[in-house]
N, C-alpha and C positions, 0 to 999 in steps of 0.2 A: 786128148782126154785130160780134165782136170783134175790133179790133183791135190790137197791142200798142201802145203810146207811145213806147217805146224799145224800141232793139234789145239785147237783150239780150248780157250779156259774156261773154266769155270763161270767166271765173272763175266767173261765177254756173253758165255750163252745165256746167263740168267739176265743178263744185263735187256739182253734182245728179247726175251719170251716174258718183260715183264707187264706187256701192254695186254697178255692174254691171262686173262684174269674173268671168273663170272661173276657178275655184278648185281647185287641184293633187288630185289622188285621194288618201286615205290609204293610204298602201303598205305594209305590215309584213312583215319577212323569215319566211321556210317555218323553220317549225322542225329539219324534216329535212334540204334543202338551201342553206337560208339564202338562196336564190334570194329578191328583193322581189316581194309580188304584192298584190294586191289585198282587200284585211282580209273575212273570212268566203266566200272563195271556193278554188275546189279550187286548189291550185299549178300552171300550166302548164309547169313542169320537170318535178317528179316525180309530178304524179296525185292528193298526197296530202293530205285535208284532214281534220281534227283525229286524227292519228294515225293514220289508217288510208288503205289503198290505194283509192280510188274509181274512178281514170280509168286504163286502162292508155295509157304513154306511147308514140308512135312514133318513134326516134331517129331 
């Protein structure tokens, strides 16, 4: 059975857990409304993805 020798530090653990991190979405403005949304999806402002009308909106 393993067991450690020393307890491990601080530094060494932060050091290891620092790749696990959640990372922001890429957000790119609607060309139509300049609304930010989410890069290759329809805009939830106006409906509209690569130039044309897909979703119609409900105000």
């Amino acid at each position: 059975m393993a067991v450690p020798k020393r307890r491990t530090s601080r530094s060494v653990s932060r050091q290891r857990r620092t790749h696990k991190k959640i990372s922001l979405p890429n957000l790119s403005a609607c060309p139509e409304c300049s609304e930010l949304r989410p890069s290759h999806q329809v805009c939830p402002k106006c409906g509209q993805y690569a130039g044309k009308q897909v979703v119609e909106v409900k105000e």
